[in-house]
C-alpha positions in Angstrom: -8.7 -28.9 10.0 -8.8 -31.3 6.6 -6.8 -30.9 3.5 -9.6 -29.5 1.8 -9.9 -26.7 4.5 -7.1 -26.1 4.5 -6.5 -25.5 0.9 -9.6 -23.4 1.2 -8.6 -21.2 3.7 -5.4 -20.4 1.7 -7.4 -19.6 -1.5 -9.6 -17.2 0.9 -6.7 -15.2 2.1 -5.9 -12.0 1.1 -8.7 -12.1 -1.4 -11.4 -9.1 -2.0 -14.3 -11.9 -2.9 -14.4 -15.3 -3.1 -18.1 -16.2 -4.3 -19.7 -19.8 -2.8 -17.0 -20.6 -1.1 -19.5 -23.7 -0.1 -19.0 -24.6 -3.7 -15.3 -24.6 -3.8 -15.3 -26.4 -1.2 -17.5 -29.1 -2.4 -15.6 -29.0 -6.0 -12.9 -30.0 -3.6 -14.2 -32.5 -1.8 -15.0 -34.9 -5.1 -11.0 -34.6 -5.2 -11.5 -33.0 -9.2 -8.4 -30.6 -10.7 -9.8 -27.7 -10.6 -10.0 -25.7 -14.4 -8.8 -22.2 -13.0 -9.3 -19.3 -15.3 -7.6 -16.2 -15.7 -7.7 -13.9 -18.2 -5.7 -10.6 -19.6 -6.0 -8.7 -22.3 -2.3 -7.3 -23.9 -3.2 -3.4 -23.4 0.5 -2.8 -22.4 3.9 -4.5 -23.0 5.0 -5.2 -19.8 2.9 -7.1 -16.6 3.9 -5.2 -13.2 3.3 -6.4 -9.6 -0.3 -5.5 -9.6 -0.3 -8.2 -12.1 1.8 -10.5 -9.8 -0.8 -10.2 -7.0 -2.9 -12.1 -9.3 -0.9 -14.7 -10.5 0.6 -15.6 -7.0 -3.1 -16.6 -6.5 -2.9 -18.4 -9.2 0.7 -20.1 -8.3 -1.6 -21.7 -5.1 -3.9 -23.6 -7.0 -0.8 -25.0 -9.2 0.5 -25.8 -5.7 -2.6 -27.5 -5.2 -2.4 -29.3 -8.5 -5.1 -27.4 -10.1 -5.0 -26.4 -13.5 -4.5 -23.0 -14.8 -5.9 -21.6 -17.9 -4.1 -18.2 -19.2 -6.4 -16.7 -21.8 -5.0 -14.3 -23.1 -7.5 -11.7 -24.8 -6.3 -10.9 -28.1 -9.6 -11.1 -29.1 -11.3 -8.9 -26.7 -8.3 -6.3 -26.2 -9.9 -5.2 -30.1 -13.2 -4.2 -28.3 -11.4 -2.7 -24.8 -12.6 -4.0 -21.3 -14.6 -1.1 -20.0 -14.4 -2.2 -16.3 -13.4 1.0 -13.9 -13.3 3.5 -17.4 -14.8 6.9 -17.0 -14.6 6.8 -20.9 -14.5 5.1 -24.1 -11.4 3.4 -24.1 -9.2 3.5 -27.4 -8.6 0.6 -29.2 -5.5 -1.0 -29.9 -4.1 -2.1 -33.3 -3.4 -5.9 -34.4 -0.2 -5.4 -34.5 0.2 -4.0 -31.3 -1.9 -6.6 -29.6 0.3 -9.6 -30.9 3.7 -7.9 -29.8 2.2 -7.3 -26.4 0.8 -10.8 -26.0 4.4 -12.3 -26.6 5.9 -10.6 -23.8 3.0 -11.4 -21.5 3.6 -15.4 -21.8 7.2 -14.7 -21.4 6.6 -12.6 -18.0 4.0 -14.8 -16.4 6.5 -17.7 -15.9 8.1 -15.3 -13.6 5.3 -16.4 -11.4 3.6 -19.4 -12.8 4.5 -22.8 -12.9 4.7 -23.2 -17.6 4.1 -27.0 -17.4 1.6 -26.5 -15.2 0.0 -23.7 -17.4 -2.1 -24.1 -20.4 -1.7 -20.6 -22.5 -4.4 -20.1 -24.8 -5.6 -17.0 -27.3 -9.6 -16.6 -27.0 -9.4 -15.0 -30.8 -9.3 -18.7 -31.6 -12.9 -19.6 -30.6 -14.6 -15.9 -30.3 -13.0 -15.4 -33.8 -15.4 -18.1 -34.9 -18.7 -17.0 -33.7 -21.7 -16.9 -36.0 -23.8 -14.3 -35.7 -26.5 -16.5 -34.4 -24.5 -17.7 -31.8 -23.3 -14.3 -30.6 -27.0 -13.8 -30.6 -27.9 -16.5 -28.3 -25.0 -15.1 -25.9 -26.4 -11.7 -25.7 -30.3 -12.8 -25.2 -29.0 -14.6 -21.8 -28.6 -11.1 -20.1 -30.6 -8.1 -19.8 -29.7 -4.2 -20.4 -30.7 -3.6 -16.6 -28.1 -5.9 -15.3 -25.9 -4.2 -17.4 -26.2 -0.8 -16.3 -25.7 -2.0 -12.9 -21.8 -1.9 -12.9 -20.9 1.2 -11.2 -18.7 2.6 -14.3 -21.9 2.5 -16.6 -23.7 4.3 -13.8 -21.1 6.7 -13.7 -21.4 7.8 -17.2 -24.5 7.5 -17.3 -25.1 10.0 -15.3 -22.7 12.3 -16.6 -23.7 12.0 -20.0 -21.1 10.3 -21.4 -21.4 7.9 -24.1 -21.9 4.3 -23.8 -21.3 2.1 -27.1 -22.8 -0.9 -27.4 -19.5 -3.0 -28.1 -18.9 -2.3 -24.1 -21.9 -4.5 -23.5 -20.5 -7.1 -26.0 -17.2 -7.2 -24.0 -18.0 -9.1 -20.4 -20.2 -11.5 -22.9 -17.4 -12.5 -24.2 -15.3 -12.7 -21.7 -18.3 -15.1 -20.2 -18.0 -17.3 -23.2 -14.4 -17.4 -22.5 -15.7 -19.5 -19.2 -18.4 -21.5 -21.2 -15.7 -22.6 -23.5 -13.2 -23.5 -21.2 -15.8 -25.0 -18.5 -13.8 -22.6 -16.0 -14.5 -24.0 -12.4 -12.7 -20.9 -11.2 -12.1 -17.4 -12.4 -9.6 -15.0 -10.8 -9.3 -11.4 -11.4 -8.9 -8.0 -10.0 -11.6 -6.2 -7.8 -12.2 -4.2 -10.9 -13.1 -7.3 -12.8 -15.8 -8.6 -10.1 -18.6 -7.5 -12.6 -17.4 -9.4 -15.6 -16.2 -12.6 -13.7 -19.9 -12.9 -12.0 -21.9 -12.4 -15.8 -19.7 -15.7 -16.7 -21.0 -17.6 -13.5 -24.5 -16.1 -14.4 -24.5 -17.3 -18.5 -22.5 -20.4 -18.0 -25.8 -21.3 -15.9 -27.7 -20.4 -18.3 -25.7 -22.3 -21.1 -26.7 -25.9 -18.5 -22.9 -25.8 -16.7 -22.3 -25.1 -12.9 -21.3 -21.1 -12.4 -17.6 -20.7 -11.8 -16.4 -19.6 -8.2 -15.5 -16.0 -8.7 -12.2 -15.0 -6.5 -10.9 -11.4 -6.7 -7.9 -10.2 -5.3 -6.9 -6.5 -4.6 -6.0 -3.6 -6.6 -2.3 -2.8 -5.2 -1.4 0.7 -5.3 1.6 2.4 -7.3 4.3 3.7 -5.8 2.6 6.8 -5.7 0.6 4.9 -2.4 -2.5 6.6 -4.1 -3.9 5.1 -7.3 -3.4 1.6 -8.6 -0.8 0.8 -9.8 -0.7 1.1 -13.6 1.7 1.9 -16.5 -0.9 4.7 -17.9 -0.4 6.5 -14.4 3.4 6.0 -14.2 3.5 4.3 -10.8 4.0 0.9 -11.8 7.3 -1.6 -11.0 7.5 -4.0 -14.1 8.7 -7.3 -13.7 11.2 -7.1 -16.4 12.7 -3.7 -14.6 16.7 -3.6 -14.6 17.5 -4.8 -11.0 18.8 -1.7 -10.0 15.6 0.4 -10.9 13.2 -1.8 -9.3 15.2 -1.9 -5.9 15.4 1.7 -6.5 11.6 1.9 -6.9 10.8 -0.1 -3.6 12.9 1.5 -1.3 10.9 4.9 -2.9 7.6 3.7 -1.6 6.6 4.9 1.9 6.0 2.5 5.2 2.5 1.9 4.7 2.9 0.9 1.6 5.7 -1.5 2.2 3.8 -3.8 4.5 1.0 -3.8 2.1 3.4 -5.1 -0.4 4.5 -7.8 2.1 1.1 -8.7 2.2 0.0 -9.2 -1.3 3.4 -10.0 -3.3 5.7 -12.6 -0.7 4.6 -15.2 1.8 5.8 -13.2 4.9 4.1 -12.8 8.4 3.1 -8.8 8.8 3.7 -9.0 12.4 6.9 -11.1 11.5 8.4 -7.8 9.6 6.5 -5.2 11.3 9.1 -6.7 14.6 11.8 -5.2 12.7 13.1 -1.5 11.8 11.3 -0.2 8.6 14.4 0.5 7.3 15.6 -3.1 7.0 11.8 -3.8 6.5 12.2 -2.4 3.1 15.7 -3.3 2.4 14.5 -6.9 2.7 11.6 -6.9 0.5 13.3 -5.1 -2.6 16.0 -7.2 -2.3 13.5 -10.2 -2.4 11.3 -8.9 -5.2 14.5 -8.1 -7.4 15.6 -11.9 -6.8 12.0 -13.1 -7.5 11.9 -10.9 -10.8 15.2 -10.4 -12.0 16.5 -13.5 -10.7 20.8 -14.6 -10.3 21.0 -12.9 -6.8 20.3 -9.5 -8.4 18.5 -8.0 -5.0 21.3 -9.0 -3.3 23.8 -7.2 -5.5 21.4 -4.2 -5.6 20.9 -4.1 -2.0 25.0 -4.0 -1.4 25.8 -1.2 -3.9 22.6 0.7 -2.3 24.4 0.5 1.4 27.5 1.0 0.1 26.0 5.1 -0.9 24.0 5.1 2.5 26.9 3.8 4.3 29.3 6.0 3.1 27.7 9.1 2.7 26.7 8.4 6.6 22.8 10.0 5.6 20.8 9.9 8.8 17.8 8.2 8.9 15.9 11.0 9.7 17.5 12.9 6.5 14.5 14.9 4.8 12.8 13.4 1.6 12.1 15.7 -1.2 10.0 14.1 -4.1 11.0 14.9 -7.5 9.8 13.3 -11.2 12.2 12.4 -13.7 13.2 15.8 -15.4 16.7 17.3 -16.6 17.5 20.1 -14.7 20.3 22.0 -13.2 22.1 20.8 -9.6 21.4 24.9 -9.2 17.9 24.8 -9.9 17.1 21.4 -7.6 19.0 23.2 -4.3 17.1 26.3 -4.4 13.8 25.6 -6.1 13.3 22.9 -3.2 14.5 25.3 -0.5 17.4 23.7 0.2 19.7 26.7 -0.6 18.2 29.9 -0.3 19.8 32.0 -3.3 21.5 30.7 -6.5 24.9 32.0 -5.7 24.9 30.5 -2.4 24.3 27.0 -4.8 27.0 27.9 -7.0 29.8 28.5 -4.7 28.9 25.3 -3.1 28.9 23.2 -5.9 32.1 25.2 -7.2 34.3 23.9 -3.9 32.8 20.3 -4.5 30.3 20.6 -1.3 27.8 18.7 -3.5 27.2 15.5 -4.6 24.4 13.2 -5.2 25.1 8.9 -5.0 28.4 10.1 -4.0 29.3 11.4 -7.1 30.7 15.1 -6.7 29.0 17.6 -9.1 31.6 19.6 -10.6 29.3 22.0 -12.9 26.4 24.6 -12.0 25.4 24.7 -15.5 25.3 21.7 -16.4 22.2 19.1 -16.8 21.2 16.4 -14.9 18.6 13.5 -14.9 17.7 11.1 -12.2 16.0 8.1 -12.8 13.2 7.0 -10.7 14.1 5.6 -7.1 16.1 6.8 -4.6 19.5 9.6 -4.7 21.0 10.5 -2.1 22.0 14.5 -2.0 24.0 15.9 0.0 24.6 20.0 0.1 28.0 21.4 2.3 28.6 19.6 5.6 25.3 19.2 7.2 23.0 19.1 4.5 21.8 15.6 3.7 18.2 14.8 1.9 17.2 11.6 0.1 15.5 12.0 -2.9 12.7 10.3 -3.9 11.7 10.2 -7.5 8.7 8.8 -9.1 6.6 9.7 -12.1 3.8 12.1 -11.3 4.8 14.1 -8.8 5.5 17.4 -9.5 8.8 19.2 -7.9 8.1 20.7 -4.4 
């Protein structure tokens, strides 16, 4: 196997799409740096690990001293990328956009090489389009080909509204490509629709079509939908150590060895050889050294065994699920059936027979808030349940 294979068999892996591969492979062969393209538009403040799947795809082709373009769509946030939107999507103010694109460049050196990065605003050439030119950009695709992403259809056929500024938007994000002379653009599954209109019009603009390379959309914590900050299952990159340890060890088996396999370098079979607990205790305390950096997982993984250890939970202790509320230590025993009636509750708690984290709760009445991630209750002698809790998920 050659270099070049090799390089390309990496690029391949754990990817949704890679488009003419023959292509990338040929790019490679005439031993050219690579112009690789990725783009983001500042919606939110914050970048989470969904976000970190794609940028560890982009970290390999730094590795392979390509060079990475990180357009950052201040620009086209104003119009709102419709890709996987059952609606109009609102639009953002200036104001906001700017203070979100700051922390983006900040967070994405988490994962990318800066002097190997070129950062760039795409307000700085769409900004200057005449009309005539944004003319000549929309007469090089047609309405049909439009309506053929599946989110149009969707609407479509319930009746929703389509504006005409969410045709605009993968135009632009097209020209993005023709300006930069993108070799390569990476993206999401969801963006597969946008990234291939740029390899169709920079065609049609007399410049080879960029390879198109998705990578997967990884689920929340809630193992269900991706993961996203509008849907409260996201784990930022800028979380406090202790709260995104917290947040891993919340997320169930499957999960974890589907976040082996997009966020760290490890062999599935490797950690699949090994007990799911330490499983999991290994890869938050790896992400939370990745992120948070200063042996922080570390630190976070010893005060979390230091509650298991000396509380002596069983493995097999039940899980109750819980989101972030205030509510009574009364109210969580016997609305999750772990008490049957409230006095029951309060004469435990009243002889100190409850604690959660190992700290004894010495009033019925009073109000209390756990933060997302893992607690660890325990009810009299006997009764020991690890709590789970994560937004969206209602109290059982």
């Amino acid at each position: 196997m050659t270099n070049i294979d090799k390089q390309v068999q990496k690029i391949i892996r754990n990817t949704v799409d890679a488009i003419e591969v023959a292509e990338l492979h040929s790019r490679l062969k005439q031993k050219k740096q690579l112009v690789v393209k990725f783009g983001a538009d500042p919606t939110a403040s914050d970048l989470h690990f969904g976000h970190a799947v794609v940028l560890r795809k982009l970290r390999e082709f730094q590795d392979f001293g390509h060079k990475v373009i990180f357009v950052i769509g201040d620009f086209t946030a104003r119009i709102g990328d419709p890709s996987g939107r059952s609606e109009l999507r609102p639009q953002l103010s200036e104001n906001e956009i700017n203070k979100n694109a700051e922390t983006y460049q900040q967070q994405a050196f988490k994962i990318l090489d800066a002097e190997k990065t070129e950062v760039v605003f795409n307000s700085s050439w769409l900004g200057c389009l005449t009309t005539e030119e944004l003319m000549k950009l929309a007469s090089h695709y047609t309405v049909a080909r439009m309506l053929e992403r599946d989110d149009f259809q969707l609407r479509l056929h319930k009746g929703d509204p389509i504006s005409m500024q969410e045709f605009i938007y993968p135009l632009l994000q097209a020209y993005d490509s023709i300006y930069l002379k993108a070799d390569v653009e990476v993206g999401g599954a969801d963006q597969k629709f946008n990234l291939l209109v740029g390899h169709d019009i920079q065609r049609s603009y007399g410049q080879p079509g960029q390879i198109v390379i998705t990578v997967p959309l990884l689920e929340g914590t809630d193992g269900i939908k991706k993961m996203s900050k509008s849907y409260g299952n996201y784990i930022g990159l800028t979380e406090p150590p202790d709260k995104m340890f917290g947040k891993i060890m919340g997320i169930n088996d499957e999960l974890m060895y589907r976040y082996y396999e997009l966020l760290t370098g490890h062999d599935i079979e490797t950690i699949k050889s090994i007990s799911p607990m330490e499983a999991k205790l290994r890869l938050a305390s790896e992400l939370t050294n990745t992120y948070s950096g200063d042996e922080q997982g570390n630190v976070a993984r010893q005060k979390f065994e230091e509650v298991f250890s000396k509380r002596k939970f069983p493995d097999d202790a039940p899980v109750i699920e819980l989101t972030p509320a205030y509510f009574t230590i009364v109210e969580l025993l016997t609305q999750n059936r772990i008490i049957d009636s409230k006095s029951e509750a309060k004469r435990l708690v009243k002889s100190g027979a409850v604690s959660i984290d190992g700290n004894k709760i010495v009033s019925a009445t009073e109000k209390v808030k756990l933060q997302e991630g893992v607690h660890f209750l325990r009810s009299g002698r006997r009764g020991f349940y690890r709590l789970i809790v994560k937004s969206g998920v209602s109290i059982k």
